[in-house]
N, C-alpha and C positions, 0 to 999 in steps of 0.2 A: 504494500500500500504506500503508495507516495506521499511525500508529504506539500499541503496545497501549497503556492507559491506566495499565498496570501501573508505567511507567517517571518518572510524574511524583515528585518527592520527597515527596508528601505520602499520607496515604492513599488508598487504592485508593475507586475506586467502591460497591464488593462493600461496603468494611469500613465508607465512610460510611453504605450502607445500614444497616447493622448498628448501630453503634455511635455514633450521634447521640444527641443527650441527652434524656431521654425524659419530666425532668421538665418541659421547657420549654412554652408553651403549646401546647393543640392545633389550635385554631382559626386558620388564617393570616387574615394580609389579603386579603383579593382583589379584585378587581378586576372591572367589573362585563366584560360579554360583551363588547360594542363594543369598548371598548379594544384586547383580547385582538385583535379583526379589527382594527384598526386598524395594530397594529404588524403582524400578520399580511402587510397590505398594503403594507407599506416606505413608512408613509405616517410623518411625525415623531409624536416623541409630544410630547404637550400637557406643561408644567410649569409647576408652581405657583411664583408668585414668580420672584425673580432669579437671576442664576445663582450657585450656590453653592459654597464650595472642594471639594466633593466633586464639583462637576460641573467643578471645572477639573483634579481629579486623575482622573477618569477619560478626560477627554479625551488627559492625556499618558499614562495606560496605554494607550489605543488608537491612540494614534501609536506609542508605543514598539513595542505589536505588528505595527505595519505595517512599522515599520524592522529587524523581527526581533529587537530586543532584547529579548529574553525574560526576560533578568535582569532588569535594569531594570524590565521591568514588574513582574513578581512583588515588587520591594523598592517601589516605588510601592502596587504592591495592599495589601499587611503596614502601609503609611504609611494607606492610605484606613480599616483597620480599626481601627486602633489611634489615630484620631481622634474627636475628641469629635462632630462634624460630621454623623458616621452615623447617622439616626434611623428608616431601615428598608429594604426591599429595592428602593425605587424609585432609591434612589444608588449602585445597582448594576445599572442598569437596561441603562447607553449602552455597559457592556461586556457585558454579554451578548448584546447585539444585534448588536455587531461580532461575537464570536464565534462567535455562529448565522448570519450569515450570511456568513463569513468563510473556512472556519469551524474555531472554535479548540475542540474537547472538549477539550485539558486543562487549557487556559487555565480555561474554564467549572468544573471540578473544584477548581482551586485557588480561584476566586472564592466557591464556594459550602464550602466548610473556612475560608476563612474570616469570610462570614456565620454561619456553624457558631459558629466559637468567639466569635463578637459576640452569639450568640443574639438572631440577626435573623430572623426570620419569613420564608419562602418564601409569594411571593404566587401569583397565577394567573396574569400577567405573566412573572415570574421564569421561575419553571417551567416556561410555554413555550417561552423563549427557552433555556432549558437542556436540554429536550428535540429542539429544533429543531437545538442542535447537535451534541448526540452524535448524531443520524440524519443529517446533514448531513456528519458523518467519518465515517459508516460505521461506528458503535456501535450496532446493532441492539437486542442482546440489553441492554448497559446501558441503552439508552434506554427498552426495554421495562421493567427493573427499576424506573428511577425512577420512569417513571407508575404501577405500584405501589406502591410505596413512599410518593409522595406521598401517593397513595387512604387508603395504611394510617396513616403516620404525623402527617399532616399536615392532613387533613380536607380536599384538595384533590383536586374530582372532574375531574380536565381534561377542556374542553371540544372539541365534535365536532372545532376548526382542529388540536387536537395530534395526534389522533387519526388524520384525513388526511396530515397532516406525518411520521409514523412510515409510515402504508403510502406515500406518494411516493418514501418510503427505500429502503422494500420493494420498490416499484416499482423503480427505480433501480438497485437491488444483486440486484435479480432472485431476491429469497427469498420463496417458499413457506412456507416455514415458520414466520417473525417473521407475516406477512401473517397467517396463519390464529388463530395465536396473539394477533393484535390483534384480529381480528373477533368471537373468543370473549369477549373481553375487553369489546369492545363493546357484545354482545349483553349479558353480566351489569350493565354499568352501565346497559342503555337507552340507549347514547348516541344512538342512531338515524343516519340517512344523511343528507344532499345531494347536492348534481349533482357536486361536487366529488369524495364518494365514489365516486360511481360511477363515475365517469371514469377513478379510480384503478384502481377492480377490473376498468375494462374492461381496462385497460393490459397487469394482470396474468393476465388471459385470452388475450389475443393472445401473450401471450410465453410461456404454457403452449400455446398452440397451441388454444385449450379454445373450440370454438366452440359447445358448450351452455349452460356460464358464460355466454357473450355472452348467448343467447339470454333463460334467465334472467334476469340483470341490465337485457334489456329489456323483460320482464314485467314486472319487479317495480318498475321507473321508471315506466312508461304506468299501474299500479297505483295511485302517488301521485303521481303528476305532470300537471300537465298541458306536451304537447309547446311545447319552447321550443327555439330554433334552434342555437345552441350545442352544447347534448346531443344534439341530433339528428345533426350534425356530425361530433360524436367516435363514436358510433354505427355510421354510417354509414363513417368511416374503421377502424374497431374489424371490423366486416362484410366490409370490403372487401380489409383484411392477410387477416383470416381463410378467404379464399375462397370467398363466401357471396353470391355477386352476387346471386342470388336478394332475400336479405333487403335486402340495400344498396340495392340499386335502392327496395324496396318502402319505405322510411326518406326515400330522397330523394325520393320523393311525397310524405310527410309533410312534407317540408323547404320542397318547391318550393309545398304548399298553403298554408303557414302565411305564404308570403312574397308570394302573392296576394292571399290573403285581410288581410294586414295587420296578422299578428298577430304577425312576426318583430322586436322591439327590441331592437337590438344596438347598444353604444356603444362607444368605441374611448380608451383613457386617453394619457394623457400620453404615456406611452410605446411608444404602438402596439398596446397589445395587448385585443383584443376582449374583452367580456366585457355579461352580460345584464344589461340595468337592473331587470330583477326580483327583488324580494326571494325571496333561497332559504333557506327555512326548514327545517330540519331536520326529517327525516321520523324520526318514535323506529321501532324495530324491531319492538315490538310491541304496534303499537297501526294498527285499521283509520281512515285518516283517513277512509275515503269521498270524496276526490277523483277525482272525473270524467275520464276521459280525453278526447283530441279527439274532438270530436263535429262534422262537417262538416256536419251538418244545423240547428243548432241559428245561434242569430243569425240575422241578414239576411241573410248575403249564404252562396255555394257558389262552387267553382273549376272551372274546365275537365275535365272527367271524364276526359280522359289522364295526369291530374296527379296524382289520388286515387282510381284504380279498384282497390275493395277496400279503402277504408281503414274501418276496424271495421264492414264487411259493406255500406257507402252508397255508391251509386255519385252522385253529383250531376251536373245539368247546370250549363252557363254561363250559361244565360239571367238570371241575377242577377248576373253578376258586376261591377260596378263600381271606381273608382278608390280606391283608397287610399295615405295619408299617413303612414309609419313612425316621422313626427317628430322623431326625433336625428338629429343630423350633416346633412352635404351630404344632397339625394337625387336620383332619377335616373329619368327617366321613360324605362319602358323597356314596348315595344309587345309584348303575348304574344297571340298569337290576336286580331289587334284593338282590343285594351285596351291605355291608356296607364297602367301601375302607378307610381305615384312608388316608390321602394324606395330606400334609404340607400346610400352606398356601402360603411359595412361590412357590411352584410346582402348585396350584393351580391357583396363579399369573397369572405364563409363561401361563397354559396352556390357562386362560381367553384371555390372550392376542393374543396368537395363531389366536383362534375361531375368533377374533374379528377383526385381519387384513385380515384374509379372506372373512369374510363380506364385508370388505371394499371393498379386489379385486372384491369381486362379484358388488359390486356396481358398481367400474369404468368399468367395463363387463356388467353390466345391466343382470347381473343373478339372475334373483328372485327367482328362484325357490332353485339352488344352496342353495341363503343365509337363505332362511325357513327353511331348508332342518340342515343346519349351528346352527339354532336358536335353533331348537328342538331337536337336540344333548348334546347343553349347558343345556340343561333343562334335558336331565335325568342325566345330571354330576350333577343337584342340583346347577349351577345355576342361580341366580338370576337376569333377565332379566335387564339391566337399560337401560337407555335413551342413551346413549351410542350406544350400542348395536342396539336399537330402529333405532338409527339414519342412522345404518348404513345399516339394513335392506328395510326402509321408499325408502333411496337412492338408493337403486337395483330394487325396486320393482314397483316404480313409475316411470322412464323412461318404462317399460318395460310394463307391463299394465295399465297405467292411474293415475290419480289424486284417483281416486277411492276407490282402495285397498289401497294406501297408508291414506285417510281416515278412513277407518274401524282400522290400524293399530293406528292412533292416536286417535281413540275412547277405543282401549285396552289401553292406557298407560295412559288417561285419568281416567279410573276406577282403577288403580292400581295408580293413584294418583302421577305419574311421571310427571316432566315437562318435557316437548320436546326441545331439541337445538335449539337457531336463526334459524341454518342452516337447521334442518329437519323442521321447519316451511318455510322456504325460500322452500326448495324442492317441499313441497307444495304447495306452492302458483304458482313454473313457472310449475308444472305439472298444475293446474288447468288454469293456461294462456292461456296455448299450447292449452287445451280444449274449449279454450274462456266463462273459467265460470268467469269472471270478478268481479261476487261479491264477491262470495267466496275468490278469490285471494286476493282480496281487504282486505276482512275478517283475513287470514291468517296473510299478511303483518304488519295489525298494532297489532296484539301479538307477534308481534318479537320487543328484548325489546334494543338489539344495534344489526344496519345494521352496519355490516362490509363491505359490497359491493355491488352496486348496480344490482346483476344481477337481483334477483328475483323485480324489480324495471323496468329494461328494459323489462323482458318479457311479464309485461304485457302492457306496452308499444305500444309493439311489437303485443299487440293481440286488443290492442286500434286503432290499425292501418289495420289492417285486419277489424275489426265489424265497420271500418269508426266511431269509437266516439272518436274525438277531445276532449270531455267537460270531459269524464273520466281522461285521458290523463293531464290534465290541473288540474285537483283536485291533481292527484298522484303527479305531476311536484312539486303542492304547499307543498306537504308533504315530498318528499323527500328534497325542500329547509328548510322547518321546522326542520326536523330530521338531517340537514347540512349531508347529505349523497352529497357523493364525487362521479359524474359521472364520466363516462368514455365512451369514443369512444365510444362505440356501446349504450350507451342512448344517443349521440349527432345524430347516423346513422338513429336513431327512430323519434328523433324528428325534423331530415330535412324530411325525408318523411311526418309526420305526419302535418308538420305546416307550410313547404313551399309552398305549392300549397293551395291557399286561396279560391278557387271556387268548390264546391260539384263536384261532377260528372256531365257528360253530360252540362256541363257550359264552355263556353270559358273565355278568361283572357280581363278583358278590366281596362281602366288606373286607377280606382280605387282600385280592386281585384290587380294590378301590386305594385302598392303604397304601398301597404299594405301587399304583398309578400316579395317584399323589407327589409321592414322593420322588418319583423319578422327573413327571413335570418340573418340581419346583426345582431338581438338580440345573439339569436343563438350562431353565432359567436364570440362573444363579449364574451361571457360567456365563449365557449371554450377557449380565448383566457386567459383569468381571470383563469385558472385549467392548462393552458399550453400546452393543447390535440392540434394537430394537423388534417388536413382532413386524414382519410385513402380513400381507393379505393370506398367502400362501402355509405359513406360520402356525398364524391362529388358527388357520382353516382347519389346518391338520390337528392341531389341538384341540379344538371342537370337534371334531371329530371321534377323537378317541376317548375324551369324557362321555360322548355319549352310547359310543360300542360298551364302555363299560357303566352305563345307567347311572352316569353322577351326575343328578340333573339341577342340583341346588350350584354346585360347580359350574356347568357348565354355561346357569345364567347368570352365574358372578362373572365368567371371561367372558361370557356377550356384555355386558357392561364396562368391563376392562376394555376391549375391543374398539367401544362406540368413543369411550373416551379419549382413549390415544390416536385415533385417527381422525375423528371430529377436531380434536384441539389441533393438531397437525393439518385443518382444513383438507382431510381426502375425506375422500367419500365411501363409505365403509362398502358398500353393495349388494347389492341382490343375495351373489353366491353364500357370502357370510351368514346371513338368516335363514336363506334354505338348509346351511348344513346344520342348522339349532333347531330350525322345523321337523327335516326329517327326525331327528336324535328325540324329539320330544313322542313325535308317532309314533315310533318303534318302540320305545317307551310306554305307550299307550296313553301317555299324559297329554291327553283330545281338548281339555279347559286350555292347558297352558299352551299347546300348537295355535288354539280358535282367538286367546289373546293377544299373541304374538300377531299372528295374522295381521286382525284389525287395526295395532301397534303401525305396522309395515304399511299399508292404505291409509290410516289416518297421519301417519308421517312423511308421507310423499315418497316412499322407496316402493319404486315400481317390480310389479312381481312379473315373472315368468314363467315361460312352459313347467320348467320345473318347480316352481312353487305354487301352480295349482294342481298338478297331478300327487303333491303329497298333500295337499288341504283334502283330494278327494282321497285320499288313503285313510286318513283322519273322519273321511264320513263313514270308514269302513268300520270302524269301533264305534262310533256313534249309529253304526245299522241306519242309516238313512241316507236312501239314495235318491230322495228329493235334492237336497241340500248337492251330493256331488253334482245332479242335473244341472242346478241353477251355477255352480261352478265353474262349470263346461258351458255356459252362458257365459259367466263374464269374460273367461280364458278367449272365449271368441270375441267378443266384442272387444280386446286387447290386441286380438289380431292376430294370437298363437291360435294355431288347430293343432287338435288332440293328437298324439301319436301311438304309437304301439302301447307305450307306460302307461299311457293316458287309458287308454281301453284297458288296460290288464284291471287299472285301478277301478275302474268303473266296473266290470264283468265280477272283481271277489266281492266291490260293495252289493253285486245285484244276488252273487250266490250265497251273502249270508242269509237273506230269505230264500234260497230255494229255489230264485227262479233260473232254471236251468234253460228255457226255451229261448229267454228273454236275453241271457247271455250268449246261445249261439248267433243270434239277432246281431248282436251289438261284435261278435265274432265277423262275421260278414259284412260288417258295415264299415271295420275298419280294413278288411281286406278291400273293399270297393273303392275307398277312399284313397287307395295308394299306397296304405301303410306294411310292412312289409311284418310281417308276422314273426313268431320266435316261437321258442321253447317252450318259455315261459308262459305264458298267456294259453298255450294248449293247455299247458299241466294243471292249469288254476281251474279249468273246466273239467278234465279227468280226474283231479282229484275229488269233486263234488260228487260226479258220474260214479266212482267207485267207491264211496260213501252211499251211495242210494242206490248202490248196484244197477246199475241201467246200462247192461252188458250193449245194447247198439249205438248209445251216446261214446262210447268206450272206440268201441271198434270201427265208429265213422271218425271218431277226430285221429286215432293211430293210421287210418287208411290216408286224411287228410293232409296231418305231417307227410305221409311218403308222399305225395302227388304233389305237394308243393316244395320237395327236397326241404323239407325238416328236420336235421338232423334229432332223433329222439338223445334223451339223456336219464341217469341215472332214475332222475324224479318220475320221468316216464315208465320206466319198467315197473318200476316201485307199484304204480298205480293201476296200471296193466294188470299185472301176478296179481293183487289184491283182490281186485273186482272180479276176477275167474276165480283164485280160489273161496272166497264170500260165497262164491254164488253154488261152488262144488264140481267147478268143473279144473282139476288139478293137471290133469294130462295138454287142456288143452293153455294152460295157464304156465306150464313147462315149454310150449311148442312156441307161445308167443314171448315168454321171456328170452329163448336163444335169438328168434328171428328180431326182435328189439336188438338186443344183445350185436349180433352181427351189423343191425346199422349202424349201430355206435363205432363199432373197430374200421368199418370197410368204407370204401370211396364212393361217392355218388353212383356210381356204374357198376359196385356191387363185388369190385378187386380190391384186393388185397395184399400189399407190397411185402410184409412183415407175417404173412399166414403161416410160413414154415416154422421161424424163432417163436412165434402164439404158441401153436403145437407143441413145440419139442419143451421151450422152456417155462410155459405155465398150465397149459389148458390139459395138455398126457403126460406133464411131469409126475415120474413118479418118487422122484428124490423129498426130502425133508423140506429144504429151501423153495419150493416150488410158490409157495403162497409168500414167502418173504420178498422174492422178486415181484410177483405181482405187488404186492404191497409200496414196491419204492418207484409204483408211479404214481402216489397219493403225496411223496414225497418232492414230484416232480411237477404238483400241482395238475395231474391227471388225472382227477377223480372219475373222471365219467369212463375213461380206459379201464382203469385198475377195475371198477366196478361190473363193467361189464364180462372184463377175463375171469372174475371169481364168479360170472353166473354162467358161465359157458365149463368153467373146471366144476362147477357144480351140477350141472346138468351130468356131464361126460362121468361123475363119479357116481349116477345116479342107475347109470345107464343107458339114458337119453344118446340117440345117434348125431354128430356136429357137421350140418353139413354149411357150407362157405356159398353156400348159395339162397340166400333168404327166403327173397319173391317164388322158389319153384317151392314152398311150403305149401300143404293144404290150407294152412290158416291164412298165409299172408294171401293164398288166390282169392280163398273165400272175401276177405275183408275188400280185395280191388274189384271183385263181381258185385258185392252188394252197394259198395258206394257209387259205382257206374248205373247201377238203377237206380238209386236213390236220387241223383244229380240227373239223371234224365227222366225222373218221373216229377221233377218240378220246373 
């Protein structure tokens, strides 16, 4: 945070604007262009003669500001004014240049009050360096002033470097607004562009997200420019944040011909840093130079036609292409198709660098093909693949197909003796999560040698919570406390799902399982509280959630009030989702008063409900037995503009079977197939389970005929209800005949095969070893219930005696049940 300029003891910026002496000359000194680039370049500046006592009191101002003596210097500064020694604005040169690039704006403010009252002249030097530094501390809008100001008062037109120096500000402090307000400004003096400009406004197009600006700004370059490797570069990275593979790729065919054809010079300074040995001459804004764009035709020589197909409409062949000499720096003879190109090695640099942020884009795209594609480019430039590269490819290629490929990729980098990034190890490990290979992840994780962040930490979490294994979960928890890995939100969202609810599945909550809920919550907590994390939406969701799987309902409308208050105070808006999941938890509950309160809470509050908060209000009618009330619900739900879906009928058909009426619900069965809705499991079973309660053997065996005709796969709850309603009624042979042929829909493929029917056989269904039921068993393990379920009625039947045959439909039962529904359906 800077500090306002308002605070120095001397006049404001604002008022020197204003109140400078007006009779003084108009005309400054200035100083010719080069100069002006010279300091630009932190190169020294030239002085006339010896050194002077002004140049040894400004040296001890700019110590004194290094040692923070600010007194001190400001009583030095007042000594350098009030010297006879001052003969104009160049003996003030060597503090303003510490200041600009230091950088001091109020230091610069007291320097120039008192060249002020010396009526010293502001040169084109000066001014720079005082513009330099208020955008340099984040003075926009005064820095903006003063290059006004100078325009008006001083006859100083600053030239194109200050111009750029104010939008790198811009750039930098991320404003729109100074930015636009300089270009206008631009535009009325003529200052015109260079590559420098544009680099700036690509900057500030990527950070608006503005990928037509880009577009633009490379018109209007190829317009007056002709293509030079550098700008091509920034381009080409400017394309590739912006998500425009398209264009980026088509840039670095521009890049890769220009560096064939030998027309890429790039020198590298003292201090590392590249830059083009060609003069860039500023382009004025409106004026047409008529400079040429690349023309690949023109010259002697063309490039490989995979390198520049399409560039300004010329496709060329190689049959010319020859060897070329870059001349600066080292160079590197590197074979592309045959040819031995000498190329430099900062030319080589840029171009590595190119290739390698485009990998990248491909990665945040999930283009793998793209980035192979990228890889194998660099490899016939010669070259040399690193881990780098690896990494960025690993990351495109593994969201995109699997864990798997990007395996095989770290088995090459392994034999070529590279080690792989944290982070392309990390990649690794949440693609093999996401697959729930847990060991492997596990594997990957602890070859990573500093977690910088816990994602690849959460995902598998996240897949410890899906495969229900807690004890995984609890190992990883101890290693990331080991490792002092720093959670965040979404490993706290993991582990209220995963630790809140104390009871397996299919278990209700009772006061010990509550106890002990409790208590791991408030763990939890504690710990967030310990890192500073607060709930998000996700969080608490999960939280509520798991007070109410385990029926602590006084809990869990203490944390809907927690809830309402931390995001309310935080001005978000709590949501929909958040109260459905304390709705549903209340009707599962069966607590119907405090669901039907809630409710009205939610409409007389203005939190608008949806599909999902009225299909559980009508769940709530199902305990309250009254399906008037869900009727007029399926009212409002429509006049909301949601129509009923599958959940919605399931919910409506158990409220209409708690009275019995079984007619009424095949009714409301056919109403939601007609409607579009696409039918389940579920919603049969809710009707056969009533049907086989009231034995009504043809209700039974029209809706099991009607699963197969509309490929409904039956499940566990299916057979259940089947076997029941035949044996109730006494019929046991044919209640064995229909639980295989069930049985068999469940294992077998729409088409009635069978991939897996030999290992069924040998290892559960005719085993006759001890283990036999323990492997069936560990697909219950595998979250297989309805497999598992089915193999122990097929090994049951088979031990009964019952013959297994792999072919369902050729049953006398299953014919009978497809003859009678075919007259049924055609006698209405």
């Amino acid at each position: 945070m800077h500090r306002p300029l308002a605070r120095i003891p001397l006049r404001s910026i604002a008022e020197s604007f204003s109140h400078l002496h007006h009779g003084r000359r108009i005309v400054a000194e200035r100083l010719d262009y080069s100069r002006t680039l010279t300091i630009s370049t932190g190169r020294d500046v030239l002085w006339n003669g010896a050194e002077s006592t002004t140049m040894n009191l400004q040296i001890q101002i700019v110590k004194a500001l290094k040692l923070g003596k600010r007194g001190e210097a400001s009583n030095l500064l007042l000594s350098l004014g009030q010297g006879n020694d001052v003969k104009g604005a160049d003996d003030f040169v060597h503090i303003l240049k510490y200041c600009a690039t230091s950088p001091d704006p109020l230091f610069v403010m007291e320097a120039w009050t008192v060249m002020d009252e010396k009526e010293i002249n502001l040169n084109s030097l000066c001014s720079a360096l005082m513009v330099q530094a208020l955008c340099n501390g984040g003075y926009l809008e005064e820095a903006l002033k003063l290059i006004n100001f100078l325009k008006e008062s001083h006859g100083i037109y600053p030239v194109l470097h200050v111009y750029n120096t104010f939008l790198k500000a811009c750039t930098k402090m991320q404003s729109m607004v100074y930015a636009n307000q300089c270009l206008e400004l631009m535009e009325r003096q003529k200052v015109g562009k260079n590559e420098v400009t544009y680099a700036l406004l690509l900057k500030l197009a990527v950070w608006q997200q503005n990928l037509s600006v880009a577009h633009e700004l490379w018109k209007d370059y190829i317009k007056h420019y002709s293509l030079s490797i550098i700008p091509l570069r920034k381009f080409i990275l400017s394309f590739s944040k912006l998500g425009d593979l398209k264009s980026a790729c088509k840039t670095l065919q521009y890049m890769v011909a220009l560096v064939i054809r030998g027309k890429a010079s790039v020198n590298k300074s003292i201090k590392g840093k590249l830059y083009s040995s060609r003069l860039d001459i500023p382009i004025p804004l409106n004026c047409e130079l008529g400079l040429k764009k690349l023309n690949l035709e023109e010259n002697e020589q063309s490039v490989p036609s995979r390198y520049c197909e399409n560039l300004d409409g010329h496709v060329v062949s190689a049959d010319q292409c020859t060897n070329f000499g870059l001349g600066f720096g080292e160079t590197k003879s590197v074979p592309v198709d045959g040819l031995n190109i000498d190329i430099s090695t900062p030319v080589m640099e840029l171009l590595r660098c190119s290739f390698t942020n485009l990998i990248y884009a491909c990665a945040e795209l999930r283009n793998g093909g793209l980035a192979e594609q990228l890889v194998l480019q660099m490899q016939k430039f010669g070259f040399q693949i690193n881990s780098h590269v690896y990494d960025g490819l690993i990351r495109a290629i593994v969201p995109e197909r699997g864990f798997s490929s990007g395996m095989e990729i770290l088995k090459s980098m392994q034999q070529r003796n590279l080690k792989p990034y944290d982070r392309t190890l990390a990649t690794l490990s949440i693609g093999c999560s996401k697959a729930l290979e847990l060991g492997l992840a596990e594997t990957l994780l602890d070859q990573i040698s500093v977690h910088s962040h816990p994602h690849a930490f959460n995902a598998f979490l996240a897949a410890c919570d899906i495969m229900d294994q807690p004890e995984n979960a609890v190992r990883m928890l101890a290693k990331m406390k080991h490792l002092q890995v720093t959670p965040n939100i979404w490993t706290y969202e993991q582990l209220f799902s995963l630790f809140s609810n104390v009871n397996a599945p299919y278990e209700e909550g009772n006061m010990l399982s509550q106890v002990d809920a409790a208590k791991r919550i408030k763990a939890i907590e504690m710990d967030m509280a310990n890192y500073g994390i607060q709930h998000s939406f996700l969080s608490m969701n999960n939280l509520l959630k798991a007070l109410g799987a385990e029926g602590m309902t006084r809990e869990l409308i203490h944390y809907l009030h927690v809830a309402e208050n931390l995001f309310c105070r935080n001005h978000i808006y709590l949501g929909t989702p958040i109260y459905n999941t304390v709705l549903h938890s209340l009707v599962e509950s069966e607590e119907s008063q405090m669901a039907i309160k809630m409710f009205k809470n939610m409409k007389s509050c203005g939190v608008p409900a949806d599909a999902a908060t009225y299909t559980i209000m009508i769940k709530c009618c199902k305990i309250l037995r009254c399906y008037r009330s869900a009727c007029a619900l399926v009212s409002m739900m429509l006049r909301d503009g949601f129509y009923p879906l599958t959940i919605t009928y399931t919910a409506l058909i158990k409220t209409l079977l708690e009275d019995d009426i079984i007619d009424e619900a095949l009714n409301l069965l056919d109403q939601a197939s007609s409607e579009g809705n696409e039918l389940d499991t579920l919603v049969f079973n809710t009707i056969l389970r009533k049907a086989c309660e009231k034995e009504l053997i043809d209700v039974v065996e029209f809706l099991v005929e009607r699963m197969h005709q509309e490929k409904i796969r039956p499940d566990s709850g299916t057979c259940s209800s089947v076997f029941t309603a035949y044996t109730n009624c006494g019929f046991h042979s044919t209640a064995m005949e229909a639980l295989q042929v069930l049985s068999m829909r469940i294992i077998c493929d729409e088409d009635g095969s069978c991939s897996e029917k030999t290992k069924f056989e040998d290892d559960c269904i005719f085993a006759e070893d001890e283990g036999a039921e323990s492997r069936i068993i560990q697909h219950f393990e595998d979250s297989k219930e309805d497999l598992a379920v089915a193999l122990l009625n097929l090994r049951w039947c088979a031990v009964l005696g019952f013959p297994i045959s792999w072919l369902p439909d050729q049953s006398p039962w299953a014919k009978r049940l497809s003859t009678n529904y075919t007259a049924r359906i055609g006698a209405t």
